[in-house]
N, CA, C and O of each residue as an XYZ file, in Angstrom:
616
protein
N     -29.198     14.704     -9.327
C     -29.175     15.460    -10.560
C     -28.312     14.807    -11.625
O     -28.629     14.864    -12.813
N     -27.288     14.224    -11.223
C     -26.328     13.649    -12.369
C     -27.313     12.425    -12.656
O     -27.089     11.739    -13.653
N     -28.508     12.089    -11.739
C     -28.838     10.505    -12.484
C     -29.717     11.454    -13.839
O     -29.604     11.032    -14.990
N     -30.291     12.315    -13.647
C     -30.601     13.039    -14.914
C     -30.100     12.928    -16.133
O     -30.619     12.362    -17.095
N     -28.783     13.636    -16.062
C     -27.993     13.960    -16.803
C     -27.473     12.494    -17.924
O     -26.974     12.345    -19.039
N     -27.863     11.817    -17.024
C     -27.072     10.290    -17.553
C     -28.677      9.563    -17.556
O     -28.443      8.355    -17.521
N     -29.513      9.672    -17.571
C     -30.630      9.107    -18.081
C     -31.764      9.925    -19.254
O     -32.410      9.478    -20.202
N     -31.647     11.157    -18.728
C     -32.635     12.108    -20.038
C     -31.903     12.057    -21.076
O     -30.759     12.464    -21.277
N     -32.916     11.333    -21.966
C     -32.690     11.157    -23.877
C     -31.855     12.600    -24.580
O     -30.813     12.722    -25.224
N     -32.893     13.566    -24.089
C     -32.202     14.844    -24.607
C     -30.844     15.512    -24.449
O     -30.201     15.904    -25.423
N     -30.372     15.643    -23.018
C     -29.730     15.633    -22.755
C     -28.126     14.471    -22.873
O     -26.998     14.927    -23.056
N     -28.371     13.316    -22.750
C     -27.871     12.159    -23.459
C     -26.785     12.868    -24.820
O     -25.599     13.199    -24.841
N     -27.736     12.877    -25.711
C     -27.425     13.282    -27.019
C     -26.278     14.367    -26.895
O     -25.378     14.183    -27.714
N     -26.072     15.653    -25.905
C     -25.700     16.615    -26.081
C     -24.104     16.528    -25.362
O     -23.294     17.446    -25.233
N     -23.954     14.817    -24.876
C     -22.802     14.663    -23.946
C     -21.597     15.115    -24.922
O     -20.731     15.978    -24.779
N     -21.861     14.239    -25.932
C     -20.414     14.911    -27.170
C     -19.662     13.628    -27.360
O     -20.037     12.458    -27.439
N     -18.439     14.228    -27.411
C     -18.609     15.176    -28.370
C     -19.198     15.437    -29.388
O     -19.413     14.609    -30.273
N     -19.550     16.634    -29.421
C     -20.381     17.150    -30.552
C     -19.827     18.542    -31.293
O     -19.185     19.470    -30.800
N     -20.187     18.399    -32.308
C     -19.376     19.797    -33.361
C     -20.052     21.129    -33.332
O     -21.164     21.237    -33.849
N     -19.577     21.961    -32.872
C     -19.779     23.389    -32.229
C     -18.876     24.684    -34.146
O     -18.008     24.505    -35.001
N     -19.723     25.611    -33.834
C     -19.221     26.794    -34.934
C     -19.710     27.875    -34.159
O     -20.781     27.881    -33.553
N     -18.544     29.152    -34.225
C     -19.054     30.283    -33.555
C     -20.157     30.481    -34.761
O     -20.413     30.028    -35.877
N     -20.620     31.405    -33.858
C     -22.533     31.921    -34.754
C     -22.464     33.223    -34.782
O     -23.074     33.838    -35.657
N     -21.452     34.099    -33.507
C     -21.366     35.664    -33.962
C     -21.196     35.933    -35.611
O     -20.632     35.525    -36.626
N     -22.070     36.881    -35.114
C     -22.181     38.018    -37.024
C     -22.108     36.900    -38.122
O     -20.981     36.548    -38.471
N     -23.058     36.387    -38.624
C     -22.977     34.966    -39.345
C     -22.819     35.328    -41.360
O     -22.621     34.576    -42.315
N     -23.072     37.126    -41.218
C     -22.911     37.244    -42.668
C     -22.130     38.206    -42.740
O     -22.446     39.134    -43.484
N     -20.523     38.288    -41.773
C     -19.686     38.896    -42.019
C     -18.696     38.519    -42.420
O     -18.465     37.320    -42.262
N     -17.649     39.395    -43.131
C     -16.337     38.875    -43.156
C     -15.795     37.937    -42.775
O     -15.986     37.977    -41.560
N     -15.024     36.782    -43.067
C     -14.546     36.112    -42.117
C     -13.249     36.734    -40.826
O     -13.036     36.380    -39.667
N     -12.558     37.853    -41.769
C     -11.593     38.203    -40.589
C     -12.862     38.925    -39.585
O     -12.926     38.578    -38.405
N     -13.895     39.990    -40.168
C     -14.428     40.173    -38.808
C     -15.432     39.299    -37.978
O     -16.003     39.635    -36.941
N     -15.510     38.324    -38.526
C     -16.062     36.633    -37.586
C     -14.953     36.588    -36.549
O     -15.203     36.730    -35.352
N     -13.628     36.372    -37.053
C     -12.688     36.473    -36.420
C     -12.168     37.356    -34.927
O     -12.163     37.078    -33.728
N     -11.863     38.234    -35.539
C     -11.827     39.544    -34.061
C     -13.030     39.595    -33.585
O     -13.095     40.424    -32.677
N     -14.617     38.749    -33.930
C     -15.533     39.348    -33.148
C     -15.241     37.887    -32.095
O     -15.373     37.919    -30.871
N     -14.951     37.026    -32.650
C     -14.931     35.658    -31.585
C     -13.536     36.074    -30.573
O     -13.348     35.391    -29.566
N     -12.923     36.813    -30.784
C     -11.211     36.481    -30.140
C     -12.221     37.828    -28.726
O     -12.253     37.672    -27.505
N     -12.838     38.925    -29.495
C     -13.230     39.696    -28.736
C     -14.023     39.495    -27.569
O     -13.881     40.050    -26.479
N     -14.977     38.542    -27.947
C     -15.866     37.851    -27.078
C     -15.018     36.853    -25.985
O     -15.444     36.603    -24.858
N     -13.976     36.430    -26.432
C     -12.867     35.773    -25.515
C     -12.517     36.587    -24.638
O     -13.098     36.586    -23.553
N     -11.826     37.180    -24.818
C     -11.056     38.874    -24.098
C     -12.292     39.403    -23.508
O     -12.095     39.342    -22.294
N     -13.494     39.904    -23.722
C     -14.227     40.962    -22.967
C     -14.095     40.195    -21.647
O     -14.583     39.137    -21.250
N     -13.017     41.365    -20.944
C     -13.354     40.675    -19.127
C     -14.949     41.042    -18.176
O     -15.328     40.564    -17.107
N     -15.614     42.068    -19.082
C     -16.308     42.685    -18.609
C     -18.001     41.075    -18.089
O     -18.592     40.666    -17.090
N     -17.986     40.952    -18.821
C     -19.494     40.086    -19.645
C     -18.730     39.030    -20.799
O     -19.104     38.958    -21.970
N     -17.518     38.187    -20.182
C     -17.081     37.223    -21.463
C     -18.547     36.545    -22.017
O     -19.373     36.440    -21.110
N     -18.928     36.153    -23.114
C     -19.831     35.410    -23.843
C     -19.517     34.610    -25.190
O     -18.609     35.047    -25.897
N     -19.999     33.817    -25.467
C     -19.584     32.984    -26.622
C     -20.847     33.049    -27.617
O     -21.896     32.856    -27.003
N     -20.939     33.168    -28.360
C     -22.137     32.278    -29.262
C     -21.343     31.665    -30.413
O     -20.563     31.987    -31.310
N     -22.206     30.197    -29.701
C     -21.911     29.005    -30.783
C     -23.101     28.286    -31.224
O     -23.998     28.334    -30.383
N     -23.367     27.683    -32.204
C     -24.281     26.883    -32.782
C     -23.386     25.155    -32.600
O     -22.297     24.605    -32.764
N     -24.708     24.927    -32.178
C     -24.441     22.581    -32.388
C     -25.252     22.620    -33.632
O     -26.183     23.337    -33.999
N     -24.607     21.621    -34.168
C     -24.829     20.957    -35.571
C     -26.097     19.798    -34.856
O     -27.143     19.369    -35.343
N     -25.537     19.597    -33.716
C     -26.520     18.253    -33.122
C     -27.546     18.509    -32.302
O     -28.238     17.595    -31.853
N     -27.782     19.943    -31.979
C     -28.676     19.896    -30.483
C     -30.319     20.751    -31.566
O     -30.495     21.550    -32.485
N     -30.903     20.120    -30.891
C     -31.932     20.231    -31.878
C     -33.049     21.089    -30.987
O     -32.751     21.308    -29.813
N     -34.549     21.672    -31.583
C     -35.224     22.625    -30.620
C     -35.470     22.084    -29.529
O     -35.987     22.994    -28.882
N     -35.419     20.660    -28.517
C     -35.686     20.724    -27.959
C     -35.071     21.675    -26.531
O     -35.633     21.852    -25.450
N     -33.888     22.117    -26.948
C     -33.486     22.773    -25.612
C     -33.806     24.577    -25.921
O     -33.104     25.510    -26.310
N     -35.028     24.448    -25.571
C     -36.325     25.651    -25.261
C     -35.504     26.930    -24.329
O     -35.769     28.131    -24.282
N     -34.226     26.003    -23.504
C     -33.992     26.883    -22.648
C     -33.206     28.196    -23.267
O     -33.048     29.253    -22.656
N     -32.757     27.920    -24.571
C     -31.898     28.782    -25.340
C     -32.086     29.377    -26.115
O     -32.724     28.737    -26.951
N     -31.763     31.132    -26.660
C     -32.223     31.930    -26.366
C     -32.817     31.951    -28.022
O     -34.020     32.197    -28.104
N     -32.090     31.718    -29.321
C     -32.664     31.345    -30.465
C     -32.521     29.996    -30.790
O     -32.082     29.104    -30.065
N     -33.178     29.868    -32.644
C     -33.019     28.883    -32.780
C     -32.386     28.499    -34.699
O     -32.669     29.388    -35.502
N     -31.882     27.690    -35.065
C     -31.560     28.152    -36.304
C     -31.823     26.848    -36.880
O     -32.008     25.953    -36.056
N     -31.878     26.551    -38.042
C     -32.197     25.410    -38.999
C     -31.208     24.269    -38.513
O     -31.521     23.084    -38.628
N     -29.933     24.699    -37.934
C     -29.253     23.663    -38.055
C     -29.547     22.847    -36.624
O     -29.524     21.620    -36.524
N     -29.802     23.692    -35.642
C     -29.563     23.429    -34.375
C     -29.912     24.638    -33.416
O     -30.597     25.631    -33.663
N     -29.303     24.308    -32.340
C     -29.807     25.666    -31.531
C     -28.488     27.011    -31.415
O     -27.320     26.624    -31.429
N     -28.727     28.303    -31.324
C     -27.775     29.247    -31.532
C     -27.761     29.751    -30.077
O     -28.889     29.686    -29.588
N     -26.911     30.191    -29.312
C     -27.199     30.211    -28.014
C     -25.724     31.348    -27.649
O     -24.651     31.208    -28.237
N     -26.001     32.554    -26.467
C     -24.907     32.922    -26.013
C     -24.623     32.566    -24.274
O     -25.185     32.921    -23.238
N     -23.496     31.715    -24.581
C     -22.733     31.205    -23.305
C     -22.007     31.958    -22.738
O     -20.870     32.244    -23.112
N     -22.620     32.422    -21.664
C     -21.588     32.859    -20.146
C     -20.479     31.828    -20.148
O     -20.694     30.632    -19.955
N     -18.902     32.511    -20.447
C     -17.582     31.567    -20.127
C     -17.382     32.334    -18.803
O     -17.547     33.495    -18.428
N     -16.817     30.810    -18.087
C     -16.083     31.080    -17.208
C     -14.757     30.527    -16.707
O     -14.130     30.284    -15.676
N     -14.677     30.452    -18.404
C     -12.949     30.718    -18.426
C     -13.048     30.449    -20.068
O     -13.949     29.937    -20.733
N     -11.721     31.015    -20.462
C     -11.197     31.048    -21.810
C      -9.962     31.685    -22.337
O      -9.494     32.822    -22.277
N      -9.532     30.368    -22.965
C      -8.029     30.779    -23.299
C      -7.544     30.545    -24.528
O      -7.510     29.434    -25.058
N      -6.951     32.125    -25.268
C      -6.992     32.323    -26.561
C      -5.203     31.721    -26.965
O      -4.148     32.256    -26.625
N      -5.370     30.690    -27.632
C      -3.757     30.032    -27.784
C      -3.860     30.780    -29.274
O      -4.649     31.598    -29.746
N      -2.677     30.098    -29.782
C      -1.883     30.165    -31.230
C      -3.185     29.668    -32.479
O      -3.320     30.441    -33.427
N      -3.875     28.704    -32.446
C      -4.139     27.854    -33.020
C      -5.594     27.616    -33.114
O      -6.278     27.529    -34.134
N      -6.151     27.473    -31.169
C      -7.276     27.455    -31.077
C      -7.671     28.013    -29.807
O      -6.779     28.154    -28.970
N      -8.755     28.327    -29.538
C      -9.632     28.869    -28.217
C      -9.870     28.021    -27.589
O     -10.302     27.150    -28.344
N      -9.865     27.461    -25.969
C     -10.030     26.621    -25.516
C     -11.253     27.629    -24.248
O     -10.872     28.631    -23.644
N     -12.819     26.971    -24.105
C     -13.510     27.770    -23.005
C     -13.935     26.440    -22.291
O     -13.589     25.282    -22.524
N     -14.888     27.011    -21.246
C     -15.677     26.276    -20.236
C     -16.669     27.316    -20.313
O     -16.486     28.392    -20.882
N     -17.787     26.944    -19.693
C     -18.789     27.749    -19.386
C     -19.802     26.480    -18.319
O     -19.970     25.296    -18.611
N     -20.264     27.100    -17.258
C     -20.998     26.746    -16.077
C     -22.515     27.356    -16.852
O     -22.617     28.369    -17.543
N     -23.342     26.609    -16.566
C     -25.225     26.974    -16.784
C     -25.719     25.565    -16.228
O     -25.013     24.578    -16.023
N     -27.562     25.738    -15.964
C     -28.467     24.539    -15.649
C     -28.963     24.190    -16.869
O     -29.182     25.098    -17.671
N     -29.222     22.873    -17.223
C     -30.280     22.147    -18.210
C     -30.932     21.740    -17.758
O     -30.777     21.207    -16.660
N     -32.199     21.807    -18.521
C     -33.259     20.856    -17.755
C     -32.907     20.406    -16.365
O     -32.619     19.219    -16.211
N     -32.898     21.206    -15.357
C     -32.424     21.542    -14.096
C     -31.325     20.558    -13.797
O     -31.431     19.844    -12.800
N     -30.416     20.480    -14.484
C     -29.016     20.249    -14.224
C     -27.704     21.035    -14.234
O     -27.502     21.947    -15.036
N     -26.939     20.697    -13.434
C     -25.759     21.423    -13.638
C     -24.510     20.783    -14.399
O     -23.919     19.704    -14.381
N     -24.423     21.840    -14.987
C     -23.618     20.920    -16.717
C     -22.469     22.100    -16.699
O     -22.691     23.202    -16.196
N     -21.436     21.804    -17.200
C     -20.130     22.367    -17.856
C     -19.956     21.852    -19.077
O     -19.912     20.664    -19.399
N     -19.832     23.096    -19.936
C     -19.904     22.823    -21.716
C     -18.622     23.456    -21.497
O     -18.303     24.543    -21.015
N     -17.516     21.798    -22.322
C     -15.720     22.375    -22.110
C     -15.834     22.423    -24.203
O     -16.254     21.558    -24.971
N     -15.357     23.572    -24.442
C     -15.193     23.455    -26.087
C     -14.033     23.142    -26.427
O     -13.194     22.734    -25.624
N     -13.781     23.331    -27.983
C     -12.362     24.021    -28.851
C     -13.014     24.200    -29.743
O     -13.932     23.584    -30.286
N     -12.356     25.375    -29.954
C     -12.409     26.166    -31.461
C     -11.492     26.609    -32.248
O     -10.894     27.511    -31.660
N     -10.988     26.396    -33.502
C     -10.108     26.826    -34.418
C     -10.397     28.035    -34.617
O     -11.533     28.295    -35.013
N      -9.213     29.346    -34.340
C      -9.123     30.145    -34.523
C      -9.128     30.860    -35.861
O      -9.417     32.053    -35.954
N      -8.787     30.066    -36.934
C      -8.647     29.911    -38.660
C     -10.110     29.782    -39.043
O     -10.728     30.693    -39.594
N     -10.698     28.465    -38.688
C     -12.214     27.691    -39.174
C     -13.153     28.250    -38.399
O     -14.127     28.729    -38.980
N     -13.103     28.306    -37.248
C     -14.312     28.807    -36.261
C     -14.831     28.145    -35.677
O     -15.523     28.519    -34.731
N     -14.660     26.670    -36.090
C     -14.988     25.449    -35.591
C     -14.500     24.633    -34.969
O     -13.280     24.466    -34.943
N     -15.546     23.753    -34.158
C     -14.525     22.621    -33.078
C     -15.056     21.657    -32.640
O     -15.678     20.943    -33.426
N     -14.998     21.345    -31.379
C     -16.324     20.272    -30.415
C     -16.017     21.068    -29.133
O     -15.217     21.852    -28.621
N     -17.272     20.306    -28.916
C     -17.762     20.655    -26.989
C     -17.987     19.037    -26.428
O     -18.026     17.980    -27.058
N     -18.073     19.236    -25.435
C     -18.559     18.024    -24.342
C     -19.043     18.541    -23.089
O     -18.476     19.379    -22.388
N     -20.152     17.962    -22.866
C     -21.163     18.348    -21.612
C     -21.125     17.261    -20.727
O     -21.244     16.082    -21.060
N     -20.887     17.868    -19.115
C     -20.728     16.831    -18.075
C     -21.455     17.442    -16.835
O     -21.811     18.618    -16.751
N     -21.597     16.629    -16.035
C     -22.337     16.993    -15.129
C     -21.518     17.846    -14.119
O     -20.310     17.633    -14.223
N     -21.850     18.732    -13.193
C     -20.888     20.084    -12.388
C     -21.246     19.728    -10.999
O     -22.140     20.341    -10.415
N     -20.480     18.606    -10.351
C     -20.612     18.192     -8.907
C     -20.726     19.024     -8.310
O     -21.564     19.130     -7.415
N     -19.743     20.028     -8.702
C     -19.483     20.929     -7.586
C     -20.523     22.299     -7.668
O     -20.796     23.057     -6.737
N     -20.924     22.353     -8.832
C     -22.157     23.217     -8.307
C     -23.337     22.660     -8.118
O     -24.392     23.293     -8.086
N     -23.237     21.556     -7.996
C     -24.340     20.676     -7.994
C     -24.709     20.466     -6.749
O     -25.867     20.104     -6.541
N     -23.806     20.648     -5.677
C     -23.711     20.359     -4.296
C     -23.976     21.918     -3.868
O     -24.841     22.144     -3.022
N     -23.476     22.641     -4.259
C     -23.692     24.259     -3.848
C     -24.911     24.682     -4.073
O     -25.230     25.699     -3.456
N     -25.875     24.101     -4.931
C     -26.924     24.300     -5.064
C     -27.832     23.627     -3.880
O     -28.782     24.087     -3.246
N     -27.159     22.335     -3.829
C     -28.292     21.489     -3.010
C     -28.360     21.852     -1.537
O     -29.332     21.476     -0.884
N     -27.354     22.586     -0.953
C     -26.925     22.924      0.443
C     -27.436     24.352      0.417
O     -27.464     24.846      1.544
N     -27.921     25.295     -0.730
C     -28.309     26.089     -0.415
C     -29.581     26.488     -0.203
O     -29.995     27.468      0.417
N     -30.416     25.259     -1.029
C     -31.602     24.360     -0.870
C     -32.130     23.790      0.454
O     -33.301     23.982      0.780
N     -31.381     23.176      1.128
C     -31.426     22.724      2.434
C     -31.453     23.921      3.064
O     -32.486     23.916      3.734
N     -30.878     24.943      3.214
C     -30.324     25.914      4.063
C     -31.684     26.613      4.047
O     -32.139     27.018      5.116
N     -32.478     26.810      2.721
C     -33.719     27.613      2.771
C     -34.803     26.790      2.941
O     -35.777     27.503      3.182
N     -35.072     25.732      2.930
C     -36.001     24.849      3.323
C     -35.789     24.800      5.466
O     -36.616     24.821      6.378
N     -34.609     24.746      5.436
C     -34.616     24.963      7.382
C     -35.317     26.512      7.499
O     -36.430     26.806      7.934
N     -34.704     27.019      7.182
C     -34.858     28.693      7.216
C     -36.557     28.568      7.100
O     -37.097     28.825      8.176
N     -37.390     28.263      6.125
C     -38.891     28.007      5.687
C     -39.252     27.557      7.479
O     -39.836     28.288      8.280
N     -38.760     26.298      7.725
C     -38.923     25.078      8.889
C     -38.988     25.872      9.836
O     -40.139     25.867     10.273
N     -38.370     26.524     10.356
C     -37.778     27.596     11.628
C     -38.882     28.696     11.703
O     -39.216     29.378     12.671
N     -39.351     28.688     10.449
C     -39.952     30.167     10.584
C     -41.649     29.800     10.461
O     -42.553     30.601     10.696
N     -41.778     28.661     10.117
C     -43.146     28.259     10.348
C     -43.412     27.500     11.982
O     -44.582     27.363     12.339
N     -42.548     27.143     12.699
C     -42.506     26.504     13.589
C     -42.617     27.828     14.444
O     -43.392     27.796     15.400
N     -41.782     29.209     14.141
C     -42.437     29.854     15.559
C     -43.562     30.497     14.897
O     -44.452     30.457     15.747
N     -43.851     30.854     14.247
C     -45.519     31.130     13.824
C     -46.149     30.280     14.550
O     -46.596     30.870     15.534
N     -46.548     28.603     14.559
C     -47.264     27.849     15.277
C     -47.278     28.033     16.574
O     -48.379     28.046     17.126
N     -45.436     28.318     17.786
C     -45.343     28.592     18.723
C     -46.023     29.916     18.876
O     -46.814     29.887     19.818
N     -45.976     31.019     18.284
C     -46.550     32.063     18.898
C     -47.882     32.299     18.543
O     -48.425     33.288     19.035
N     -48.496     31.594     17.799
C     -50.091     30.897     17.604
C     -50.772     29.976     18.670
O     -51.953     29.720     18.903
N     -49.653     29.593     19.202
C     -50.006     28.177     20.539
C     -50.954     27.176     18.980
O     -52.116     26.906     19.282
N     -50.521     26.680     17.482
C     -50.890     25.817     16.915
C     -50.223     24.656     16.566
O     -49.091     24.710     16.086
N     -50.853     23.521     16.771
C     -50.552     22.214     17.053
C     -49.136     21.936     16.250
O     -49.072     22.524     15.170
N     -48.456     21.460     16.461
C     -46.870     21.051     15.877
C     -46.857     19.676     14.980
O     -46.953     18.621     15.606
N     -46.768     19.638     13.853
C     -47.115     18.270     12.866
C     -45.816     17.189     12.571
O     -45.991     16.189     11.874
């Protein structure tokens, strides 16, 4: 999966850094742009982000709108930490069936920052073992079907 990540064109492009702007409530106030991004930090319930790339363009279909500049998208964080100055998140998701970690910053003042996208070994492996695990499970369970069929074993 990482040879993906490091060979698809599209993906390529989205390694970074690249310049990220929150996208919540886009024709409000700026203080309530503000408390709605710090809020979206804080909700322990369902944390979420929405940010817009200046750089990622329609091809990533996988996300949920789309806006003139780029794509507008809300990110599951799974983690985020609201400093003095700026917001620092992570967020875990698949691309084009990869496993990627989008690490940001955002100015708490501007709204703006960068991200960088890398490949997620470690869920990358949790995926693939759980893959294996249901492909035996498939194996096991077609094999006694054949045994209790008395049909030929391939």
């Amino acid at each position: 999966l990482s040879f993906s990540l490091e060979t698809d064109p599209e993906i390529r492009q989205l390694v970074g850094p690249s310049q990220i702007a929150f996208a919540g409530l886009p024709h409000a106030p700026p203080v309530e742009r503000r408390n709605a991004l710090l809020q979206s930090c804080t909700d322990r319930q369902q944390p979420r982000l929405a940010i817009v790339s200046f750089f990622f363009f329609l091809f990533l279909s996988l996300f949920q709108t789309f806006t003139q500049f780029g794509y507008n998208s809300d990110f599951p964080l799974s983690s985020c930490t609201v400093g003095q100055e700026e917001i620092t998140f992570e967020s875990r998701f698949i691309l084009n069936g990869v496993c990627v970690i989008l690490r940001g910053i955002l100015s708490r003042e501007l709204m703006t920052g960068s991200s960088t996208l890398q490949f997620d070994e470690e869920k990358a492996a949790e995926d693939e073992l759980r893959r294996q695990q249901a492909m035996q499970q498939y194996g096991d369970r077609i094999n006694a079907i054949r045994q209790r069929f008395n049909l030929p074993q391939s």
